[in-house]
DSSP file (Angstrom, degrees, kcal/mol; ACC not computed):
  #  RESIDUE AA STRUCTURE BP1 BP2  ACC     N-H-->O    O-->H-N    N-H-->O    O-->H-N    TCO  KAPPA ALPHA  PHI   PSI    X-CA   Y-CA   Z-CA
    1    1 A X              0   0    0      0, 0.0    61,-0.2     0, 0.0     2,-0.2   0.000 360.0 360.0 360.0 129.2  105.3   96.6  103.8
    2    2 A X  E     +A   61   0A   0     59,-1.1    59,-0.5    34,-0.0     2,-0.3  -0.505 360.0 167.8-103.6-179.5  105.7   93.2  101.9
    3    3 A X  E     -A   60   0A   0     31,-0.2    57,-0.2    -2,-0.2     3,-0.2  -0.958  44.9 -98.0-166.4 173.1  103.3   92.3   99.2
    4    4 A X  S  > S+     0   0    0     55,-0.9     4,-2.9    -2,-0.3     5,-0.1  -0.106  71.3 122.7 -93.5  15.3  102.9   89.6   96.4
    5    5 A X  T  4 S+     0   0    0      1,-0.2     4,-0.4     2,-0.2    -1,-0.2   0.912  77.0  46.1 -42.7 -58.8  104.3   91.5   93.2
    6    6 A X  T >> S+     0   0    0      1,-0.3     4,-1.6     2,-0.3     3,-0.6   0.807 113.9  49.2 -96.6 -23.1  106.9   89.4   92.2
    7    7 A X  T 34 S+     0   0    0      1,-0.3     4,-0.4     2,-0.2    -1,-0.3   0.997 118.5  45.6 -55.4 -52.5  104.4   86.0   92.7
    8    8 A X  T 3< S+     0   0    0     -4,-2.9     4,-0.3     2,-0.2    -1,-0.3   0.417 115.6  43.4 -75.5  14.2  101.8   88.1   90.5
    9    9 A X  T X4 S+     0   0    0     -3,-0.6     3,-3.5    -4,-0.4     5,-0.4   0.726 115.1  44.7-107.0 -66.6  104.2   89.3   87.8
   10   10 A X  G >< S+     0   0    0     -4,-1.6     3,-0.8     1,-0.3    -2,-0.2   0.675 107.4  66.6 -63.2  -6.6  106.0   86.1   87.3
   11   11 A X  G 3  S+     0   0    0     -4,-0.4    -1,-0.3     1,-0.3    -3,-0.1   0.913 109.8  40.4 -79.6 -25.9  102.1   84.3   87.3
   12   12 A X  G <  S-     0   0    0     -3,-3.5    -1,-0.3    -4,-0.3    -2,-0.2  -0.002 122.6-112.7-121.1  64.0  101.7   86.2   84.3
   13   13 A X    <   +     0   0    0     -3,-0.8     2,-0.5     1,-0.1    -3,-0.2   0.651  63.8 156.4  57.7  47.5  105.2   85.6   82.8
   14   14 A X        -     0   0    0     -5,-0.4    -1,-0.1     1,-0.1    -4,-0.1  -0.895  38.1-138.1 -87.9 109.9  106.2   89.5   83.3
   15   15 A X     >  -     0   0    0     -2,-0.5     4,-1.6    -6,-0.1    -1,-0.1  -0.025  27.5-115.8 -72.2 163.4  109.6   90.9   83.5
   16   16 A X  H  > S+     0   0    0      2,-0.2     4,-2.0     3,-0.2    -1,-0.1   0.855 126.0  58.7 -68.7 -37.5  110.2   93.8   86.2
   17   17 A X  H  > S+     0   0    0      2,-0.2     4,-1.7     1,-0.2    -1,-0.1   0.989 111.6  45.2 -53.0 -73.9  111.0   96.0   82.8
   18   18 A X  H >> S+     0   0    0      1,-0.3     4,-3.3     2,-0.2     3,-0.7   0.924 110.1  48.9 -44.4 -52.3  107.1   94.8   82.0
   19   19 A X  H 3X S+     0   0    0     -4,-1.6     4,-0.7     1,-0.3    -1,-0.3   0.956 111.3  52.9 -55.1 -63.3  105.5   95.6   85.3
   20   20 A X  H 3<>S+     0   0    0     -4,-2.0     5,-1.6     1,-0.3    -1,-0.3   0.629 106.8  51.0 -57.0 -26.7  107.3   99.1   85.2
   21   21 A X  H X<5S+     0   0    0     -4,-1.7     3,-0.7    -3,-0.7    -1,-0.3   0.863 110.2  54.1 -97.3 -49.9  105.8  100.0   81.7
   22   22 A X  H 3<5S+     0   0    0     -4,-3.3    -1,-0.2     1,-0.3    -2,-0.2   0.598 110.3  39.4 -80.6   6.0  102.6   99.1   82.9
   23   23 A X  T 3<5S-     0   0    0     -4,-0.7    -1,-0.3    -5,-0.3    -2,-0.3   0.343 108.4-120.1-115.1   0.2  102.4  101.0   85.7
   24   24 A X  T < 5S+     0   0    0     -3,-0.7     2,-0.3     1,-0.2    -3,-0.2   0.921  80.7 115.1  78.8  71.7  104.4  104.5   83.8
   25   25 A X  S   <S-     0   0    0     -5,-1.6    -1,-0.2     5,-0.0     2,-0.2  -0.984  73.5 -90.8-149.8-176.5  107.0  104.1   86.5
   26   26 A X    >>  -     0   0    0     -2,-0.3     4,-3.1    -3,-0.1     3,-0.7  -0.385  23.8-129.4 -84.0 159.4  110.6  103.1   86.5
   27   27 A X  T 34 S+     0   0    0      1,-0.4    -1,-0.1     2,-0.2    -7,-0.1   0.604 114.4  55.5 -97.2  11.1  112.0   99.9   86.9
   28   28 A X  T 34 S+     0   0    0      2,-0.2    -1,-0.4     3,-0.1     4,-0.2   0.654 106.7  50.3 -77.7 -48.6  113.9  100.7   89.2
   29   29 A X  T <> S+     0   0    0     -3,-0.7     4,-1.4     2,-0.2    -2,-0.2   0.526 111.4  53.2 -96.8 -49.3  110.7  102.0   91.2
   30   30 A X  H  X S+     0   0    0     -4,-3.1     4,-1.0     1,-0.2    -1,-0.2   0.691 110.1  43.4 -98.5   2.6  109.1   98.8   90.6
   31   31 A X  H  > S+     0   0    0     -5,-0.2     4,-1.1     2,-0.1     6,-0.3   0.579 109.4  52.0-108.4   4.4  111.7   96.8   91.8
   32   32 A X  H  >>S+     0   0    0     -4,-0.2     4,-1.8     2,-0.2     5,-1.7   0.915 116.2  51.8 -65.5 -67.1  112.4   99.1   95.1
   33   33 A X  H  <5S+     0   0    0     -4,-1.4    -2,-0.1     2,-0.2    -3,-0.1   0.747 109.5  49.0 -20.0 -64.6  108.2   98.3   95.2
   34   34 A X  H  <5S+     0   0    0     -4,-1.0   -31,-0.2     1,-0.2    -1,-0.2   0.981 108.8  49.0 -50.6 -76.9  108.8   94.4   94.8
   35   35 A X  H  <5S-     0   0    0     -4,-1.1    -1,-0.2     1,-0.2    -2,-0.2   0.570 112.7-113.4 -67.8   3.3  111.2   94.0   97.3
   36   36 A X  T  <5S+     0   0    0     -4,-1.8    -3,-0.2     2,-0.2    -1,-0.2   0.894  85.9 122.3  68.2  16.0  109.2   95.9  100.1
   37   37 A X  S   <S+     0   0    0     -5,-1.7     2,-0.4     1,-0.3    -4,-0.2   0.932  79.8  29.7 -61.5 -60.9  112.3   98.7   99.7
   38   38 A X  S    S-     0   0    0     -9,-0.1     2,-0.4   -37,-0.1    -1,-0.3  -0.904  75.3-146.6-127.7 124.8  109.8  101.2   98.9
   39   39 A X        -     0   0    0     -2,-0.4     2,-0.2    -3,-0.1    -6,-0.1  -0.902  36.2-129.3 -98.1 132.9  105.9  101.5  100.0
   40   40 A X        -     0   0    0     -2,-0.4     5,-0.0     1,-0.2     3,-0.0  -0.540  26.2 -82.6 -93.2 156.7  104.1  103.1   97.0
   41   41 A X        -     0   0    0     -2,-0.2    -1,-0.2     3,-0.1     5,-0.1   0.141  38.7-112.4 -35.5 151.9  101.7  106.1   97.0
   42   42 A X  S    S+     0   0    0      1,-0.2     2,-2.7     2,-0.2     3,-0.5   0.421 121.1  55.1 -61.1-122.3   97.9  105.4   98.0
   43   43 A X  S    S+     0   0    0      1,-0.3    -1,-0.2     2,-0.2     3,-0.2  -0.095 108.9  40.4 -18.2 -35.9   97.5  106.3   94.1
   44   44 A X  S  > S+     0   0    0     -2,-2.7     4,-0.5     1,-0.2    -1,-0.3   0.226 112.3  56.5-111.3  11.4   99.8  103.9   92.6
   45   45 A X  T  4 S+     0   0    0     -3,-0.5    -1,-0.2     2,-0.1    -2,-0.2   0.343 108.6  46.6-120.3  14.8   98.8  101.0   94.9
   46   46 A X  T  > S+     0   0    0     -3,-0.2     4,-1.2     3,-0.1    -2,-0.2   0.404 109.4  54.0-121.1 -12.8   95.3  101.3   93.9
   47   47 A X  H  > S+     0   0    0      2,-0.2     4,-1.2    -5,-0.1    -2,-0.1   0.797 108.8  51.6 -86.9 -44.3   96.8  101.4   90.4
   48   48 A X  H >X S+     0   0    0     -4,-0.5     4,-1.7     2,-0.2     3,-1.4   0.996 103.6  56.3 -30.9 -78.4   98.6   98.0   91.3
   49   49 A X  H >4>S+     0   0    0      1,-0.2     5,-1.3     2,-0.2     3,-0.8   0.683 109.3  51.5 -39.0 -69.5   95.2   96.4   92.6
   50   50 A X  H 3<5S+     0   0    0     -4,-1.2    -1,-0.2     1,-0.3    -2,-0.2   0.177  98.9  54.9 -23.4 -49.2   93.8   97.1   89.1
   51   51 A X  H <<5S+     0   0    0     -3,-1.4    -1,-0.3    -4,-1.2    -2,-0.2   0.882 119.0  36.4 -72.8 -57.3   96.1   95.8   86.7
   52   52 A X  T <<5S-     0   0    0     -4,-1.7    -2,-0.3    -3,-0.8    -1,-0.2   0.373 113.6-109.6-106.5  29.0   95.9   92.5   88.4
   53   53 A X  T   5S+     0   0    0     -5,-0.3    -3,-0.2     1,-0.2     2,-0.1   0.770  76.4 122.7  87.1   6.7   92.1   92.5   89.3
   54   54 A X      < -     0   0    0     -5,-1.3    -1,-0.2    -6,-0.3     2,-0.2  -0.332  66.2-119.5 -89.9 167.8   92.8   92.8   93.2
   55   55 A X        -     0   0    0     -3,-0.2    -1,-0.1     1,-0.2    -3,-0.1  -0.705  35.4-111.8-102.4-171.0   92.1   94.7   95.7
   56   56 A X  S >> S+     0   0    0      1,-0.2     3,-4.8    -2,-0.2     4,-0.7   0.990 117.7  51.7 -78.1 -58.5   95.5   96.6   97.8
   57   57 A X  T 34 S+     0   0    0      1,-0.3    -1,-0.2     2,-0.2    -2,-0.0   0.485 105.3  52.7 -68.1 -15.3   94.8   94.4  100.9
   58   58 A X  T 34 S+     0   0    0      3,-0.0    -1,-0.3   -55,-0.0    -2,-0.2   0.578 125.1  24.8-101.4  -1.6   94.8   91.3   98.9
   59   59 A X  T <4 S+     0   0    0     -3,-4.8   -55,-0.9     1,-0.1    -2,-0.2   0.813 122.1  58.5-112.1 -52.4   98.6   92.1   97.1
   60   60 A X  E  <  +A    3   0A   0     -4,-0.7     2,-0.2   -57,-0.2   -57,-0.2  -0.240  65.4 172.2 -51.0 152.7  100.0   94.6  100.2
   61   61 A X  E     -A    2   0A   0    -59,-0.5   -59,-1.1    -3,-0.1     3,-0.1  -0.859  35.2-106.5  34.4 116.2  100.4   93.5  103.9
   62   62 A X    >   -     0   0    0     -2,-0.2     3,-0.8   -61,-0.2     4,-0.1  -0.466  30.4-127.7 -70.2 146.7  101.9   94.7  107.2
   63   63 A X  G >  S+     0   0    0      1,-0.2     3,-1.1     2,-0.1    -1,-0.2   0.867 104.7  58.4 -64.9 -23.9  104.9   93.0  108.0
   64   64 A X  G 3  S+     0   0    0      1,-0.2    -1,-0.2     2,-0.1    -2,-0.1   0.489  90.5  66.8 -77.2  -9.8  103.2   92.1  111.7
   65   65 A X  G <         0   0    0     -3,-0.8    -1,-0.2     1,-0.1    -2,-0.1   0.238 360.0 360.0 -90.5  11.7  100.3   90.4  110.4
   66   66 A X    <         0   0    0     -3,-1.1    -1,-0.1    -4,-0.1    -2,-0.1   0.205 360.0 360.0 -87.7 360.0  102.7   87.7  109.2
């Protein structure tokens, strides 16, 4: 699944380290996440939308609607 993390962390000048801390996860975890490596739990992609004020469908994607 691709998505728009890395646009919306670097819009608000955020490190991968930062992104991970605000979501309690590893940064490791949030860069698997970023790079569309790793699809995250419904729980923690509704925890995504939140922190930046989105909904999922507006950061998340299918790769086939592209």
């Amino acid at each position: 699944m691709k998505n728009r993390l890395k646009v919306l962390r670097a819009e608000r000048d955020w490190t991968q380290a930062d992104l991970a801390h605000a979501l309690d996860v590893s940064r490791q975890t949030a860069n698997a996440i970023e790079k569309g490596k790793f699809d995250p739990s419904l729980p923690l992609a509704f925890k995504i939308a939140r922190l930046f004020n989105l909904t999922v469908e507006e950061i998340f994607f299918d790769e086939q609607m592209t």
